[in-house]
N, C-alpha and C positions, 0 to 999 in steps of 0.2 A: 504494500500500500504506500501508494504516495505522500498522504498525509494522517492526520490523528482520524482513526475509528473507532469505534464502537464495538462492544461484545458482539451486539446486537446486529450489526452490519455485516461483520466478519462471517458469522452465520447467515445470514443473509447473500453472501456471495458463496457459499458455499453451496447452499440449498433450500429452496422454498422452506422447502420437510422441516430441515434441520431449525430453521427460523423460528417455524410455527411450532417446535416441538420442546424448543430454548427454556429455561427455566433461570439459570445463573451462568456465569462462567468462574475459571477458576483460571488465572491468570499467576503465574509460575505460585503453583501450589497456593493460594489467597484464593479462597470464593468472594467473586466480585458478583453486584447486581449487572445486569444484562447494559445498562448503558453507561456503564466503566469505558472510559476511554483510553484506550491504546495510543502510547506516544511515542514508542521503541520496541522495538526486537524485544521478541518476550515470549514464550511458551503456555501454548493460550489449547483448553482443554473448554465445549462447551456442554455443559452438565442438563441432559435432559431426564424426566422420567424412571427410565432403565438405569440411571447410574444410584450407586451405593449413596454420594453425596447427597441425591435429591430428597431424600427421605426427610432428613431433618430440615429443612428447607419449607418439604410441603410441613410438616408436621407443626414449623414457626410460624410459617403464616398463617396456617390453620387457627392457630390461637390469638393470632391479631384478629382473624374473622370472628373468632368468636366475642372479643371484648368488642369489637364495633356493630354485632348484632346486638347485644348486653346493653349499649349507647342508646341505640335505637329502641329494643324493645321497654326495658326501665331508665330511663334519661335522667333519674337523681343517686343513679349508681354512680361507684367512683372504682375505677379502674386501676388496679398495682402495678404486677408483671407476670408475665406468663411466657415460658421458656419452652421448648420440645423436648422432651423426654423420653425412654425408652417406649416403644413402639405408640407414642402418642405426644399429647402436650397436656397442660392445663394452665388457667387461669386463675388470680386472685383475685374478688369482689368484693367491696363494703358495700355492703345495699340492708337497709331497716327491715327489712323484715327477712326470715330464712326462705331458701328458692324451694321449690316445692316441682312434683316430675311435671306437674302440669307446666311451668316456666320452662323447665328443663327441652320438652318440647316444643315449647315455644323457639326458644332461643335455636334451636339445631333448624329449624323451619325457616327464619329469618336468615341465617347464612346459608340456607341453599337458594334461598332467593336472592341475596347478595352474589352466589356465585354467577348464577343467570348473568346478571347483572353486566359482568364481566369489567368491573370498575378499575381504571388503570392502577395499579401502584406505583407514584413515586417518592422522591426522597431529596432532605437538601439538608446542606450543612449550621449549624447555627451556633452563637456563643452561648456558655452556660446563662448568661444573665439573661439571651433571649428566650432561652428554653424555659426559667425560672418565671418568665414574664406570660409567656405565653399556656404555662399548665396552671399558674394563677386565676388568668383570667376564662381559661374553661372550666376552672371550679375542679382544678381534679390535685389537692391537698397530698394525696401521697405521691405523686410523681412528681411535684415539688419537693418533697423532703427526699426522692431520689437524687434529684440532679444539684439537688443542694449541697449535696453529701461529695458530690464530683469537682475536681480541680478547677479551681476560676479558669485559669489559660487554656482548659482543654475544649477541644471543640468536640460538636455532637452531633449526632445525625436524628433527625426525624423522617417518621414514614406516613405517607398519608393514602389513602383509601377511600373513595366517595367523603365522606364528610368525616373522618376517624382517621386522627394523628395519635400516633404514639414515639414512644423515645425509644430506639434501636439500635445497634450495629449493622442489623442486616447480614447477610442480605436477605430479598423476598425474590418470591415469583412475580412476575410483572404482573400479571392481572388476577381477579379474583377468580376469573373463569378458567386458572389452571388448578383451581382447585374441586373437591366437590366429594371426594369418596375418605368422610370421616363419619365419627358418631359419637356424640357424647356419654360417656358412658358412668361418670357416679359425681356425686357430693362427697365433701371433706368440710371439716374446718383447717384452718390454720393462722395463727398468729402472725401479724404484722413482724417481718422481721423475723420471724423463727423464734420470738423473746416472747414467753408464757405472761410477763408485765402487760405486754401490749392488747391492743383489740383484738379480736377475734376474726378472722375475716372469713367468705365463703369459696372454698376453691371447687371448682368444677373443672374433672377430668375427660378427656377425650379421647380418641385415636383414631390417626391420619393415615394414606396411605397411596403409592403412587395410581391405581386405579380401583376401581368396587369388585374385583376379581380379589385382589389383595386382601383388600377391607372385608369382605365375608370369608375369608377362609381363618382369618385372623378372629373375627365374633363366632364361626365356630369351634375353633379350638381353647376361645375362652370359655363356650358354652358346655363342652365337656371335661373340663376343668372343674366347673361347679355343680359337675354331679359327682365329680371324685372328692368334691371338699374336706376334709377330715372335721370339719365342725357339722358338716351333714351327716357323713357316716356314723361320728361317736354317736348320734343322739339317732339313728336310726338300727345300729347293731350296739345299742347299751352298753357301749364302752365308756361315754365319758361325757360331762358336757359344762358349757360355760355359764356363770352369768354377771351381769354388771358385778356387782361388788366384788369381784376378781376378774379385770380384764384379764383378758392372754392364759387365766393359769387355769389348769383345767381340774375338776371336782370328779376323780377316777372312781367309776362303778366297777364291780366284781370283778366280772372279764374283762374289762380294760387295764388293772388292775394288775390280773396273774399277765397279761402280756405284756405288761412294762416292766414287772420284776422277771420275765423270764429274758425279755431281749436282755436287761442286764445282766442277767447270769450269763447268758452267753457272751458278752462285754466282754467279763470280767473273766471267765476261760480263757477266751482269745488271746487276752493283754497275758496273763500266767503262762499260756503255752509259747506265749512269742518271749518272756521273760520281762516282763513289765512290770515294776513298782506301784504297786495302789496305794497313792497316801491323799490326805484330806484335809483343807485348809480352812479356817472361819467363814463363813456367810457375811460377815460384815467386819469392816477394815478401818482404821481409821485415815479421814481423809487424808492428811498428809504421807500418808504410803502413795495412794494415788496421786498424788501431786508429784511425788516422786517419781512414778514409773512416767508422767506426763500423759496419762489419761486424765485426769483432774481436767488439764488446759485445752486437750479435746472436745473432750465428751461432757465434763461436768455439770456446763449450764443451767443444759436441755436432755439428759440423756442417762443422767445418773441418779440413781434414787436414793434420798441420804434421810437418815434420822437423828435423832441429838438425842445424848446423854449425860448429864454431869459437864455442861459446857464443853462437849468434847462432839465435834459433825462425824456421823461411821457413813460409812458406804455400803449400800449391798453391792455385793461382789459383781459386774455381768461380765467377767472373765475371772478365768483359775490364776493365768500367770505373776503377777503379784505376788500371791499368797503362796503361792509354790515353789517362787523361788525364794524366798524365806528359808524353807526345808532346805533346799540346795544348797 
């Protein structure tokens, strides 16, 4: 080329197909969006569909679709961030009252008619104080204490969509109409920030995927997943079962009972014939052992469950090695 091009062109001289089937490029190993400009010799790969790349791709802008359906359908919602995740994405929402499946539907109905839509995606660069200015005056309070949180002198990109801006890296697919084979699939809570101090916010989960051939082979190997569930089986073969006042721990009936003690015997064979030492260390530690091994500045926040004694924080244990190697 004779002078500066475009992802989006280079594909374009390549092949109608290739053009129409474009997603992102990725210009020497950097996924760029499609109207990245080429100004030099460069090694230029462009990512459609079929490629490994694309996935997380569809899966991000999926989750911008879904926070600009969320815009539209409840308009005094306030929007976080929402990243793509393994074989999906999700969102986080402040909105006054809890979503309910009836919204839930809703909202998945809204971004298929968004995708119709086929509403351009673009994007431009701006200073933190404009981006500070501008999530102000759309009334959206936690992507101001985002960008607040970001270096003065660094610059930021915004993405916009029919009438839905948000603060990104990117990149996206160019239009909404390259998207369309996702499903929202559950409710969560989750705290602002990952910090139990904070609000409470309502995360709705989903999953993207490069076409609906994908996407239903994917919903059903989730749907025979949840007839193997082990919280169905116990409570359907009397082995075991849960309830609130012990999350996760399970209240073992008869039979459920002789086949937890018998896998451990067989354990505990195993480990003696291979020549293995069985020894056993406290259930609860005092915090600063954990501070010590540097689980404390991991995990402790959010992630460790502690009790007080006699001015003294213990830890339940949710690993052996600490305490084990005490013994050693």
């Amino acid at each position: 080329f004779a002078k500066p091009v475009t992802v989006y062109q280079v594909a374009e001289r390549i092949g109608a197909g290739l053009a129409k089937a474009a997603l992102v490029g990725e210009v020497d190993g950097k996924l760029v969006d499609l109207d990245y400009v080429i100004e030099k010799n460069t090694k230029l790969r462009i990512i459609t569909a079929k490629d490994p790349e694309a996935l997380g791709i569809i899966r991000h802008s999926t989750a911008h679709l879904l926070a600009q359906a969320a815009k539209q359908v409840f308009p005094n919602i306030q929007v976080t961030i929402g990243p793509d995740i393994e074989n999906g994405f999700y969102y986080d929402f402040a909105f006054e009252r809890p979503f309910t499946p009836e919204d839930i539907e809703k909202l998945e109905q809204r971004m298929q008619e968004l995708v119709k839509q086929d509403l351009l995606v673009t994007h431009w660069e701006v200073t933190r104080n404009e981006a500070v200015k501008l999530f102000k005056d759309m009334g959206e309070t936690y992507k101001v204490q985002i960008v607040e949180e970001i270096p003065e002198d660094q610059k930021l990109t915004l993405y916009k969509q029919g009438d839905f801006v948000d603060l990104c890296r990117g990149p996206h697919v160019p239009s909404t109409g390259k998207l369309g084979a996702f499903k929202l699939t559950k409710l969560a809570g989750a705290y602002w920030r990952g910090d139990s101090n904070n609000e409470m916010l309502q995360r709705v989960y989903g999953t993207a995927w490069a076409n609906k051939k994908d996407l239903q082979s994917y919903l059903d190997r989730i749907a025979q997943a949840e007839k193997r569930d082990h919280r169905k089986l116990g409570k359907v073969m009397d082995l075991f079962h849960f309830q609130e006042e012990a999350p996760g721990m399970a209240f073992w009936h008869d039979k459920g009972y002789r086949i937890y003690q018998a896998v451990i015997a067989y354990m505990r064979k195993a480990l003696q014939d291979n020549d293995y030492q069985e020894i056993a260390a406290p259930q609860i530690l005092d915090r600063s052992l954990w501070e010590k091994s540097g689980h404390w500045a991991k995990f402790g926040k959010s992630n460790m469950f502690t009790t007080k004694s006699e001015n003294r924080t213990y830890v339940i244990k949710p690993m052996n090695c600490p305490g084990h190697i005490q013994i050693y």
